[in-house]
N, C-alpha and C positions, 0 to 999 in steps of 0.2 A: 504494500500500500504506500506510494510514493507521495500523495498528498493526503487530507481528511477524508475524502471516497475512495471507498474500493469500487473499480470499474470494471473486478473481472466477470466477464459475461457479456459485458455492452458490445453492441453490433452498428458502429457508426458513430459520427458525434452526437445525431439527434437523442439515441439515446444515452447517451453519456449527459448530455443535460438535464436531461428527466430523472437521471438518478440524482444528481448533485440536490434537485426537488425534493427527491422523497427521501434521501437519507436525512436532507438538513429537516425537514418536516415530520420526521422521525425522532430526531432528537429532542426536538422542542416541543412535541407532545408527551415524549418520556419526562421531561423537567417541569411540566407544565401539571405532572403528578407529586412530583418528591416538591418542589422549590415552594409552593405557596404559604404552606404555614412556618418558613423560615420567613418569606416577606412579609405575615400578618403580626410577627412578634417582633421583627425590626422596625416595621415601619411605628410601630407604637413607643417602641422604648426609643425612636429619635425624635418622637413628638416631645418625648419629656425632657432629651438635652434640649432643644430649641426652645422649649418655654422656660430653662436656662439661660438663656443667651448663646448656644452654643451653636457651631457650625459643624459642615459635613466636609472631610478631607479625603478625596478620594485617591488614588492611584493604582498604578497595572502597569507590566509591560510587552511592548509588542502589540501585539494582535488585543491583548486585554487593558492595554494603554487607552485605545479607539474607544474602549467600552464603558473606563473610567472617563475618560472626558469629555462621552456624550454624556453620561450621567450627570457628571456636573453643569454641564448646560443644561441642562433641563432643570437641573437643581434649582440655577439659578434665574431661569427665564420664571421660575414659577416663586420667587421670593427667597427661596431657601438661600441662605448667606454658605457658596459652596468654593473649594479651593481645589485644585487637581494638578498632581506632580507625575513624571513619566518620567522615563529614561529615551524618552525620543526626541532625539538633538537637534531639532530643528530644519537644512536641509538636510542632513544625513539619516531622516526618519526611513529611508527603506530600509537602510543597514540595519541600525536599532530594530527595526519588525521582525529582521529574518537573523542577526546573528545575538540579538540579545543584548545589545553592547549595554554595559554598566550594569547586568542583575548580580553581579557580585560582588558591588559595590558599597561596605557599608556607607559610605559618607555621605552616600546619598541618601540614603535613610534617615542617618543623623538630618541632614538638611531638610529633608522632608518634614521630621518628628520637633525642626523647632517652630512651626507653624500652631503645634499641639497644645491646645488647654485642657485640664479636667475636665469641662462640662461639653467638649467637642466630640464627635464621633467621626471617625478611623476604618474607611471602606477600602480591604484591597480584595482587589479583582485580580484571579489567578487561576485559569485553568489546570497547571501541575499542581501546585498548591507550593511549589518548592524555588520559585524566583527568591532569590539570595535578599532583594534592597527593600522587598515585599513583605517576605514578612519578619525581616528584622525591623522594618517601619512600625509593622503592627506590636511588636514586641514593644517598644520605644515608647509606642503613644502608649498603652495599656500601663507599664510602669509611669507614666503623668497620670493614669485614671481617666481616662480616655473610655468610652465604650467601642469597641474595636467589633468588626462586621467583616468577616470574611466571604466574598462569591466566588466558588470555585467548584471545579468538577472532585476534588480529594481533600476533605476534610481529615483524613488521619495525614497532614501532612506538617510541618513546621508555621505553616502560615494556620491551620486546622487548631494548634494548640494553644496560637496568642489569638485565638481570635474568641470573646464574650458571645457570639453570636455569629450562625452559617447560615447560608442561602446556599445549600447542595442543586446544583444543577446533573444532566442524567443522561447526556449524551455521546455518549462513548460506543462503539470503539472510534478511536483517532489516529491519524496518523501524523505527521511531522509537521500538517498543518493544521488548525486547530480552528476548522472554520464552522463546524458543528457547535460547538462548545462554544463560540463567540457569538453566533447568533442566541445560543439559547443565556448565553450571560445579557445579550443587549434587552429580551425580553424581561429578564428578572428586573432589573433596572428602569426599566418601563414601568414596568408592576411598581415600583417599591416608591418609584419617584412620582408617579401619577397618581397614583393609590393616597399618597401621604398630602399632594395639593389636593386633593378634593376632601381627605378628611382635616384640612387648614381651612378649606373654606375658599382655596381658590376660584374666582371664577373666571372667565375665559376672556373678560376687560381687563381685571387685573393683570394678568400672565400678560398680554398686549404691551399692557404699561411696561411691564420688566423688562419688555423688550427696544422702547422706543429708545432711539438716541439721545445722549447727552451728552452736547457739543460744551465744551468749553473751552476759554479765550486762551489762544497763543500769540507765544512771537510774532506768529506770520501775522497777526492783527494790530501790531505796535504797544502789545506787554510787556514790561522790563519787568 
């Protein structure tokens, strides 16, 4: 299996597409059984950091970076005060996606974890469960008293054992690339982030608002 489908069988490309269909629509209905009542118990105990004052700190790397920082976008298009770190270096993100660059990094951990307050909560996204900057982050923010949230496909894993709280996803087997498992992590996230605006009271003006622009005055306009 050289990518996340096995294609042995397939007679042509047409069907080689129809599978990439039905495996990824395979897994996210296998997640779509195990992951809920990990989103019904997270998304409550983040209600109670944020009537804290606290925020949501997401990170992932790779493939599971994409999934942390749409999460935070969403986060924040819907009020939630959200922050999101990766190991993706800006033009060199295709390298970082495919060779991992920096998951064994603690420093980036450390740099991630001083973002971290007590009443904050500590989301990483991690398909192996074993990215090295991941979940020594989660390790990091948990000793500040952090509520730490794990979404991964392996909970018995290093990131499984600092983390307060799992959102198990179900879509295995995978191969080298981990495109099952990323779709069904960007659902849980969906869940966890939509689910938590409509039990805030979002409504669909507001989220609007979060999103409009605010321009404010530069140099280019004769600022000193």
């Amino acid at each position: 299996m050289m990518t996340s489908i096995d294609f042995d069988g397939c007679n042509g490309l047409s069907e080689k597409v129809d599978r990439v269909f039905s495996e990824e629509l395979a897994g996210l209905s296998a997640t779509g059984k195990v992951a809920p009542e990990g989103i019904v118990k997270t998304v409550r105990a983040i209600q109670q950091r944020l009537k804290r004052g606290g925020k949501l700190i997401f990170t992932g790397a790779g493939a599971s970076a994409l999934v942390a920082m749409e999460a935070a976008g969403q986060a924040y298009e819907t009020g939630v005060p959200a922050l999101c770190f990766t190991n993706n270096y800006g033009d060199s993100n295709p390298v970082a996606f495919a060779k991992g660059i920096g998951e064994d990094e603690s420093g980036l951990a450390r740099y991630i974890s001083m973002a971290v307050e007590p009443r904050d909560v500590a989301v990483a996204v991690t398909a192996s469960g074993g990215t090295g900057f991941v979940y020594d982050f989660l390790r990091r923010a948990k000793e500040k008293g952090a509520l730490t949230v794990a979404i991964t496909e392996n909970p018995d894993t290093p990131t499984g054992r600092y983390a307060s709280m799992i959102i198990k996803s179900d879509a295995k087997p995978e191969g080298p690339s981990s495109s099952k498992i990323q779709l069904a992590h960007l659902a849980i996230v969906h869940a966890l982030i939509l689910s938590l605006a409509n039990e805030r009271g979002v409504s669909a003006q507001e989220s609007i608002n979060f999103m409009v622009p605010e321009p404010v005055l530069t140099k280019k306009m004769g600022i000193k």
